[in-house]
C-alpha positions in Angstrom: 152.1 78.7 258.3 150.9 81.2 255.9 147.8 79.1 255.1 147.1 79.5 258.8 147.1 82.9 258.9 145.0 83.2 255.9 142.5 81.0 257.8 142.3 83.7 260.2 144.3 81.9 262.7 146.2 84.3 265.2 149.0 83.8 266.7 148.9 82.2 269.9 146.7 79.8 267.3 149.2 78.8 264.9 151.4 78.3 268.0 149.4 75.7 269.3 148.5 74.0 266.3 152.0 73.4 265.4 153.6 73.0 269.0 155.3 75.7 268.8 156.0 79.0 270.8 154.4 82.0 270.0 157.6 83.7 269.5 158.9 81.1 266.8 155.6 81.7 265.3 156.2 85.8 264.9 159.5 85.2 263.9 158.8 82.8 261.2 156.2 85.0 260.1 158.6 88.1 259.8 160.7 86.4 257.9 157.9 85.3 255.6 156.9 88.8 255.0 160.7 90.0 254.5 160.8 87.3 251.7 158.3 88.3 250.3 158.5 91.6 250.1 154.9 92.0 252.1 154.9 95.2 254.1 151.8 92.9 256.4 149.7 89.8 257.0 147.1 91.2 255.1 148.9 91.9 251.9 150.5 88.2 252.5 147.0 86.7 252.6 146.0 88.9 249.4 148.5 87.2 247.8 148.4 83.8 248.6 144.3 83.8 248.1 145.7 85.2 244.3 148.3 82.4 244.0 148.0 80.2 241.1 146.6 76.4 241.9 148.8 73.5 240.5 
């Protein structure tokens, strides 16, 4: 899901593409950033694009 957000992807996108509802979508995403320790999607998609590749 976090790939799909760094492809620009918004929500009601992601939902779709994965069959899902929107609201599963936001939730996931929360907890996502809570894991993380990302205060937004933007910081999330800082660091995945600075990720290393394996």
């Amino acid at each position: 899901m976090a790939e799909l957000v760094v492809l620009g992807l918004g929500h009601k996108h992601i939902a779709r593409r994965l069959n899902v509802s929107e609201s599963a979508v936001e939730k996931h995403l929360t907890r996502v950033l809570e894991k993380t320790g990302c205060g937004s999607l933007t910081e999330l998609t800082a660091r995945w694009n600075r990720r290393p590749m394996s």
